[in-house]
N, CA, C and O atoms as CSV, one atom per row, in Angstrom:
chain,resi,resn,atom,element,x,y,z
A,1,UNK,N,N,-8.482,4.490,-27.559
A,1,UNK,CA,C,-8.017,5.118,-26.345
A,1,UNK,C,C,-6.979,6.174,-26.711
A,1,UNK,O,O,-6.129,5.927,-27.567
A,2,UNK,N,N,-7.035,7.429,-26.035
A,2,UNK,CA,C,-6.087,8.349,-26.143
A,2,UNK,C,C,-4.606,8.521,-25.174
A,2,UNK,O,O,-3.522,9.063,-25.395
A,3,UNK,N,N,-5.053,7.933,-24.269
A,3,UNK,CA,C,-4.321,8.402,-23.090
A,3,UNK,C,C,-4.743,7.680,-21.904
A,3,UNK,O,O,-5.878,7.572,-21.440
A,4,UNK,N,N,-3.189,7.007,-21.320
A,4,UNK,CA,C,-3.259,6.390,-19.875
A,4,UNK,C,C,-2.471,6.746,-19.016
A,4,UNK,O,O,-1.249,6.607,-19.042
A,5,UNK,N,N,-3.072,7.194,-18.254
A,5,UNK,CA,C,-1.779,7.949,-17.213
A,5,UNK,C,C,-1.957,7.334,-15.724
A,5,UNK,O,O,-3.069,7.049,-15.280
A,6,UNK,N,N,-0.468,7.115,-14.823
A,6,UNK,CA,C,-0.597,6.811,-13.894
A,6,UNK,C,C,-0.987,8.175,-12.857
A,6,UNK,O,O,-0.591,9.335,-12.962
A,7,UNK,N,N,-1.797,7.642,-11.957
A,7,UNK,CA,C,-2.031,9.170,-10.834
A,7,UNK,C,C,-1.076,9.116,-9.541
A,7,UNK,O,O,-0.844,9.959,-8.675
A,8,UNK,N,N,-0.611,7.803,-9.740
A,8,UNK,CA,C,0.465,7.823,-8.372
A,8,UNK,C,C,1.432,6.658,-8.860
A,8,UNK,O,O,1.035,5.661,-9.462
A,9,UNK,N,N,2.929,6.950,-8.473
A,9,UNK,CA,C,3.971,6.302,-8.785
A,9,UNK,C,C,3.772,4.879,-7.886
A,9,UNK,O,O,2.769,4.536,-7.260
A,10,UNK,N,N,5.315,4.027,-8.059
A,10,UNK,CA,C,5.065,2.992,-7.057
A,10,UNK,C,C,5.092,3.345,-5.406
A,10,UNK,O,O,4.367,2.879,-4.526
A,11,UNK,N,N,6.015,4.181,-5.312
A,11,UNK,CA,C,5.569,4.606,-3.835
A,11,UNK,C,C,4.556,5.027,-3.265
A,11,UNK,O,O,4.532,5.078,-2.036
A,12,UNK,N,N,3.614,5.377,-3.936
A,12,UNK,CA,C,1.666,5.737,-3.914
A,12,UNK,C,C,1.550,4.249,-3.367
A,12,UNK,O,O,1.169,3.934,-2.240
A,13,UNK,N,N,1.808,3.704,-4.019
A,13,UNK,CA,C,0.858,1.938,-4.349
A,13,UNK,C,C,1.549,1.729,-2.970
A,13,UNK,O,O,0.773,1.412,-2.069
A,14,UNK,N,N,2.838,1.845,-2.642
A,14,UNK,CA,C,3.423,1.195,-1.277
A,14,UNK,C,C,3.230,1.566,-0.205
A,14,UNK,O,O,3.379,0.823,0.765
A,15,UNK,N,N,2.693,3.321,-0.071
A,15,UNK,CA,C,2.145,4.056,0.767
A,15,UNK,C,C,0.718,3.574,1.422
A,15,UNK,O,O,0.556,3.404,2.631
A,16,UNK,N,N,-0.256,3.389,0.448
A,16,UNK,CA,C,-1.263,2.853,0.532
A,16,UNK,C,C,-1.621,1.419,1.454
A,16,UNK,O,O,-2.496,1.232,2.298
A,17,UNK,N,N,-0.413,0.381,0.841
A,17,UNK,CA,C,-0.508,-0.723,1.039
A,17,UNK,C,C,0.013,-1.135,2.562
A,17,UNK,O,O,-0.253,-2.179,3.157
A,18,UNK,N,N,0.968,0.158,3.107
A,18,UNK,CA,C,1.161,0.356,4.516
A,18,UNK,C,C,0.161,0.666,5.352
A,18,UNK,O,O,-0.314,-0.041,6.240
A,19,UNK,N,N,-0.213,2.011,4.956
A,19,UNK,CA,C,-1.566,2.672,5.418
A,19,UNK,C,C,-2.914,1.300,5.894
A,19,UNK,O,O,-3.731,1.291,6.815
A,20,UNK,N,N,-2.679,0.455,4.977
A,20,UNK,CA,C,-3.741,-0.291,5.184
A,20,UNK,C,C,-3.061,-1.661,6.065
A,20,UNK,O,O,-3.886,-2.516,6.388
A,21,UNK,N,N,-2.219,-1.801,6.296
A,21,UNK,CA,C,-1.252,-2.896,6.872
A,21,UNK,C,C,-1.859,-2.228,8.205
A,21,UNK,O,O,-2.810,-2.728,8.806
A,22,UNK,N,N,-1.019,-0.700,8.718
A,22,UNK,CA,C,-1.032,-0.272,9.800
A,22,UNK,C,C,-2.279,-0.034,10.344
A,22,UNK,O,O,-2.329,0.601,11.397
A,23,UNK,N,N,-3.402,-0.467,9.766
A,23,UNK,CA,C,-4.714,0.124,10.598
A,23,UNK,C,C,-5.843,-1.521,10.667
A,23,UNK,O,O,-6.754,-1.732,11.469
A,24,UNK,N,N,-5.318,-2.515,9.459
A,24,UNK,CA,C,-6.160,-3.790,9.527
A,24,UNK,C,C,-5.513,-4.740,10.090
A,24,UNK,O,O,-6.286,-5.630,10.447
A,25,UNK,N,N,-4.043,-5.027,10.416
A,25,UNK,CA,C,-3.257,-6.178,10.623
A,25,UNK,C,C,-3.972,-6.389,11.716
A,25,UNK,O,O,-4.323,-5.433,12.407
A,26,UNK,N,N,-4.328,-7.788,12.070
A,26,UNK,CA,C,-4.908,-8.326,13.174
A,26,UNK,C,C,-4.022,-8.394,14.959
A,26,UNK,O,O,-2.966,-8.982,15.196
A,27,UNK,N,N,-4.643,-7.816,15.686
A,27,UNK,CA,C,-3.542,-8.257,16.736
A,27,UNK,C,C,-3.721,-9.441,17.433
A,27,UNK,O,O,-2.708,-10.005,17.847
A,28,UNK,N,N,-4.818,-9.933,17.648
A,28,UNK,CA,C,-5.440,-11.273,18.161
A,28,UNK,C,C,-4.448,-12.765,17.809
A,28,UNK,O,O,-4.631,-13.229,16.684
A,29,UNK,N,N,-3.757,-13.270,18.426
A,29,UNK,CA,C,-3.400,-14.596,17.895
A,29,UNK,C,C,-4.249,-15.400,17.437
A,29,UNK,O,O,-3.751,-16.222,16.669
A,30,UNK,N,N,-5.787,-15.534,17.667
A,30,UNK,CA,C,-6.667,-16.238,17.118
A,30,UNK,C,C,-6.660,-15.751,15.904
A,30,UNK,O,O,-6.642,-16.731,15.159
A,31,UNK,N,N,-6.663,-14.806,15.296
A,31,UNK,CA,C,-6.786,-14.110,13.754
A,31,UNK,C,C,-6.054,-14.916,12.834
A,31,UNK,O,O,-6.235,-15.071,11.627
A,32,UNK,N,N,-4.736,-15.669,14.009
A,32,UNK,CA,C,-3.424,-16.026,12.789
A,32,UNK,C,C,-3.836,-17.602,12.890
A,32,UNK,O,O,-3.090,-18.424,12.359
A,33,UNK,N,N,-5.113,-18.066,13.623
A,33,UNK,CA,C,-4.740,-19.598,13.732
A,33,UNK,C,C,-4.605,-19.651,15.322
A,33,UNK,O,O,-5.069,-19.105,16.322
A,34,UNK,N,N,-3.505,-20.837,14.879
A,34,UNK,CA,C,-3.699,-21.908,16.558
A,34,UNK,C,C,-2.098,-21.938,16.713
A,34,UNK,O,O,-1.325,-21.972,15.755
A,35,UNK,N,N,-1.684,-21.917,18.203
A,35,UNK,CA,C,-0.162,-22.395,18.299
A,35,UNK,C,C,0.773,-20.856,18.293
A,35,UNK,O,O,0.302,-19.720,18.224
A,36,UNK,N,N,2.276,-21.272,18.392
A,36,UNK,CA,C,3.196,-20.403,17.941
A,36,UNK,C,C,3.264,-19.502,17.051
A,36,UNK,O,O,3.420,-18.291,17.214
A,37,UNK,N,N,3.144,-20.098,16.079
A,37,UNK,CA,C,3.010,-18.948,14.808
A,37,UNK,C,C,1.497,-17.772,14.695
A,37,UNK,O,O,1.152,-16.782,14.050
A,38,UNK,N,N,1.043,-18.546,15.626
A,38,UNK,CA,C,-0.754,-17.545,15.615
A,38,UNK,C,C,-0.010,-16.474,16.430
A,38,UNK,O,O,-0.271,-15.308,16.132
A,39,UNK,N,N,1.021,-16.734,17.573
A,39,UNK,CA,C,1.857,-15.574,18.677
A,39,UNK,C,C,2.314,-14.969,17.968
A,39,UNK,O,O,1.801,-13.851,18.007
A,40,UNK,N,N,3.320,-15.066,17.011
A,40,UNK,CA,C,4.416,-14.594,16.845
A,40,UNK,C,C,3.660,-13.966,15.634
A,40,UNK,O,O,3.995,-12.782,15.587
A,41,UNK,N,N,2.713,-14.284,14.556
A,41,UNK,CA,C,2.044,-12.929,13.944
A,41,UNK,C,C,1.437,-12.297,15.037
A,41,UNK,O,O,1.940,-11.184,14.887
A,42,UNK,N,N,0.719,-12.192,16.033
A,42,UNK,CA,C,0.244,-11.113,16.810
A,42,UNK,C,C,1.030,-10.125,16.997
A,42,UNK,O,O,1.009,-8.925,16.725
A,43,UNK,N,N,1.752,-10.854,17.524
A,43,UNK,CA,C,3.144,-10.255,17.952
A,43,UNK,C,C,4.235,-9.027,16.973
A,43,UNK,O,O,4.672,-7.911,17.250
A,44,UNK,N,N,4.351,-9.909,15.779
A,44,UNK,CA,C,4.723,-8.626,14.808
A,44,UNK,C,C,4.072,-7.761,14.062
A,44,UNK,O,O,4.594,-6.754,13.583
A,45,UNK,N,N,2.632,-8.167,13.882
A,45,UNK,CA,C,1.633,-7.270,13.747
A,45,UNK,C,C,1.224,-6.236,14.483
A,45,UNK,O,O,0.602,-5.325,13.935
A,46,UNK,N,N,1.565,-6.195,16.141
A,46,UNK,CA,C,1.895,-5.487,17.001
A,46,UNK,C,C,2.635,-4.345,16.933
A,46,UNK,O,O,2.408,-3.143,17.070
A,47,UNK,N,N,3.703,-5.117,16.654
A,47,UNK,CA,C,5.386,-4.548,17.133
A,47,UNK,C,C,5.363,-3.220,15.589
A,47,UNK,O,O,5.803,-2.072,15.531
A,48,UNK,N,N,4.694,-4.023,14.624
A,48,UNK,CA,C,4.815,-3.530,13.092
A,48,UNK,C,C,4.074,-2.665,12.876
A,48,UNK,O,O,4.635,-1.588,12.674
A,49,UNK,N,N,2.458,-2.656,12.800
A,49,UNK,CA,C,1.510,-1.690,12.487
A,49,UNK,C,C,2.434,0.167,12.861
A,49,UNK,O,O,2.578,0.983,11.951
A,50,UNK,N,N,2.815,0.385,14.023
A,50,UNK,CA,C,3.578,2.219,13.906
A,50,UNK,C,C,4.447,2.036,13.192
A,50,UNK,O,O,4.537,3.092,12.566
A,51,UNK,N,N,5.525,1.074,12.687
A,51,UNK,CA,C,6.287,1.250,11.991
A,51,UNK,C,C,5.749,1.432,10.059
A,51,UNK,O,O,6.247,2.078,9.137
A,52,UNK,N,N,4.573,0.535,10.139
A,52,UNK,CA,C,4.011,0.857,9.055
A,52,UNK,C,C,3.252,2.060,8.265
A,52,UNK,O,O,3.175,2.355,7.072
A,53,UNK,N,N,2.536,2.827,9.896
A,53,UNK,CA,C,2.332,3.918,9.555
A,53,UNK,C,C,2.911,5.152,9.256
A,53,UNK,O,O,2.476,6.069,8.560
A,54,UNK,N,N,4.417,5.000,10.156
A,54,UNK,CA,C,5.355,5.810,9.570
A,54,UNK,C,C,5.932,6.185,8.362
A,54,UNK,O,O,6.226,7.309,7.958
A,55,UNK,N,N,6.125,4.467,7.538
A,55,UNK,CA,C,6.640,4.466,6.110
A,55,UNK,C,C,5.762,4.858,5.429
A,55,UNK,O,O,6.137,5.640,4.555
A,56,UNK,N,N,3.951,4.483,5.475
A,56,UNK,CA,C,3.318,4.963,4.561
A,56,UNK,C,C,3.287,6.238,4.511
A,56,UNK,O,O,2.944,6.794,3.467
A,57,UNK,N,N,3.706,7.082,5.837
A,57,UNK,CA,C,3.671,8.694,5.633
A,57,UNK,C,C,5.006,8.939,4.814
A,57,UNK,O,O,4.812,9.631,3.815
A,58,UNK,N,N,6.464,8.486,5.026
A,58,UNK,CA,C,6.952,8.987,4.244
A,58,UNK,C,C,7.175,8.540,2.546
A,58,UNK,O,O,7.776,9.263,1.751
A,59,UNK,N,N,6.495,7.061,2.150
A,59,UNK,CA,C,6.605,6.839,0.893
A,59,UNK,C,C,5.478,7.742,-0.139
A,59,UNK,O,O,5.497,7.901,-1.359
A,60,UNK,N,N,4.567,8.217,0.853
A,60,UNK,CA,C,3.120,9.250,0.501
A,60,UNK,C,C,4.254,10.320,0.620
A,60,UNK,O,O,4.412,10.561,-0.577
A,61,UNK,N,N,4.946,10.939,1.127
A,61,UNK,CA,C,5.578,12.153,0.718
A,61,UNK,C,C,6.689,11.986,-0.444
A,61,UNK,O,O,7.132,12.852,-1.198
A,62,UNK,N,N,6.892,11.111,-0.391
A,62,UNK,CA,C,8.303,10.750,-1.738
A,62,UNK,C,C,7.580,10.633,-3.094
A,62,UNK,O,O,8.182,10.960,-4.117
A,63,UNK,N,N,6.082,10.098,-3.150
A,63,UNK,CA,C,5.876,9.801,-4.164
A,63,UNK,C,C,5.086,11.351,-4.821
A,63,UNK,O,O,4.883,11.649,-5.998
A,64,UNK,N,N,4.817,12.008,-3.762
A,64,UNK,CA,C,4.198,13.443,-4.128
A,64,UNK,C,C,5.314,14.066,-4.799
A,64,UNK,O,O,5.100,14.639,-5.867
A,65,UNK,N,N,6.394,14.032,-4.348
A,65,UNK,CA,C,7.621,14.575,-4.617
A,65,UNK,C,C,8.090,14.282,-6.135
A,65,UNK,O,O,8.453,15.175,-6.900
A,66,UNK,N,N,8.025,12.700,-6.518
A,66,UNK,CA,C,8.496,12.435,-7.306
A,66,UNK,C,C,7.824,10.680,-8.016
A,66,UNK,O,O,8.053,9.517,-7.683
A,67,UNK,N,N,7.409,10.977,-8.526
A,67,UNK,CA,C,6.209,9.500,-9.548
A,67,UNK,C,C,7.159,8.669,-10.013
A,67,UNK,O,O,7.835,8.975,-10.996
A,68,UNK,N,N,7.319,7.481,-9.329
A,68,UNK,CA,C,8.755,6.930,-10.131
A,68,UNK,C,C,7.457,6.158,-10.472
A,68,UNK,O,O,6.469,6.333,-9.759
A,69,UNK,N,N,7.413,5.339,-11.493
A,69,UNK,CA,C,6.835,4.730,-12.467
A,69,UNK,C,C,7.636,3.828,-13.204
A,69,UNK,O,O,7.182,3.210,-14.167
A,70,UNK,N,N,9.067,3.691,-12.720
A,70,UNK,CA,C,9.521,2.790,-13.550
A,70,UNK,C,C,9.404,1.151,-13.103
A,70,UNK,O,O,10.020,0.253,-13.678
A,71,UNK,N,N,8.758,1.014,-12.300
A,71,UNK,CA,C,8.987,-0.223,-12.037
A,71,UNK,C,C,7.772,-0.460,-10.976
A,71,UNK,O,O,6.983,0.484,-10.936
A,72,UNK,N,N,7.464,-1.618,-10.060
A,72,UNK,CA,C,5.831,-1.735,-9.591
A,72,UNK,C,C,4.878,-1.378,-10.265
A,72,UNK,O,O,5.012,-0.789,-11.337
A,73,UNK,N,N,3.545,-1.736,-9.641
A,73,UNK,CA,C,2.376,-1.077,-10.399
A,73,UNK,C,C,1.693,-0.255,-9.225
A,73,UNK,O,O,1.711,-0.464,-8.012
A,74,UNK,N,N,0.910,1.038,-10.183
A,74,UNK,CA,C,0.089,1.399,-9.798
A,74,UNK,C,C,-1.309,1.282,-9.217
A,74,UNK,O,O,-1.843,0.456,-9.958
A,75,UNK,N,N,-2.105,1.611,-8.399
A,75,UNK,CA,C,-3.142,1.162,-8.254
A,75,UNK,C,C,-4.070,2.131,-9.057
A,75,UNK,O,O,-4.848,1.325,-9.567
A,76,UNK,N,N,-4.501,3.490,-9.520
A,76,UNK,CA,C,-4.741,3.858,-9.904
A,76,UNK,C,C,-4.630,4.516,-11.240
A,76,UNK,O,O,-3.493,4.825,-11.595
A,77,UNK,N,N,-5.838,4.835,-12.204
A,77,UNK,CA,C,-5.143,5.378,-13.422
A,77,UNK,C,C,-6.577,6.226,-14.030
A,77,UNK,O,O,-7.800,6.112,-13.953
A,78,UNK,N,N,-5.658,7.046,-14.611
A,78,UNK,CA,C,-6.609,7.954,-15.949
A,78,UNK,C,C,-6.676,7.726,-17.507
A,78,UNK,O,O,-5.864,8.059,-18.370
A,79,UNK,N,N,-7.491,7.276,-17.583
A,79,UNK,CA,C,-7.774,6.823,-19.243
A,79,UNK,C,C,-8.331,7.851,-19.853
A,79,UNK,O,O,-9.226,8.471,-19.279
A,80,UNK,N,N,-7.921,8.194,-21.059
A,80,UNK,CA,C,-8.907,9.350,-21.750
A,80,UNK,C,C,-9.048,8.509,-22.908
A,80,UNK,O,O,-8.158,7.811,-23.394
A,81,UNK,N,N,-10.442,8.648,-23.383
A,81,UNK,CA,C,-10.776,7.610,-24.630
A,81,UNK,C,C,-11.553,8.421,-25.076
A,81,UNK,O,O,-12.238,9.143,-24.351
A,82,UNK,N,N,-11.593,8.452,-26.799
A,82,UNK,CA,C,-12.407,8.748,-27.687
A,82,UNK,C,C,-13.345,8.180,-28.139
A,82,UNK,O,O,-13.003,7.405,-29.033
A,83,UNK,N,N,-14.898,8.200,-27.852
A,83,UNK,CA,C,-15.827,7.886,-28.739
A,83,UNK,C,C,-15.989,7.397,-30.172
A,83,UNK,O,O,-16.930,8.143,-30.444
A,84,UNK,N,N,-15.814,6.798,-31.155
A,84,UNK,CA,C,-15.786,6.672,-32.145
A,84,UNK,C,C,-17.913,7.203,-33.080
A,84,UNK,O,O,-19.033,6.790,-32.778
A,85,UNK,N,N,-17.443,8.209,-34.163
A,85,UNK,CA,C,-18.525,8.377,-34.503
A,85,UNK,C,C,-19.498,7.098,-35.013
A,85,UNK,O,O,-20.656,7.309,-35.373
């Protein structure tokens, strides 16, 4: 292998992981189960999903800005590898 490069810092990976919070989180209390706690995830899955979509827009602009890489992981990557004759 020659080369591994990340294509997006940890704020990519956290951007993403909002993005997908804010558009799949279930709102249904049946989704969470039976009882109280099936409410009260509806409920903050509710209340949460715009707030999620907000952060993923601005951790998607921070990470364009700037690839921190020192710490989390990435979800994506570029490998460049050499063939061996």
């Amino acid at each position: 292998m020659e080369e591994i490069t990340e294509l997006e810092g940890y704020c990519g990976t956290l951007a993403y992981q909002l993005e997908v919070a804010a558009r799949s989180l279930p709102r249904r209390p049946a989704s969470y189960g039976r009882g109280l706690p099936a409410f009260v995830g509806a409920a903050l899955a509710t209340t949460l999903r715009p707030t999620f979509a907000i952060l993923a827009r601005v951790y998607s602009r921070l990470d364009i800005r700037n690839k921190f890489t020192g710490a989390g992981q990435c979800k994506n990557y570029c490998v460049i590898a050499v063939k061996p004759h």
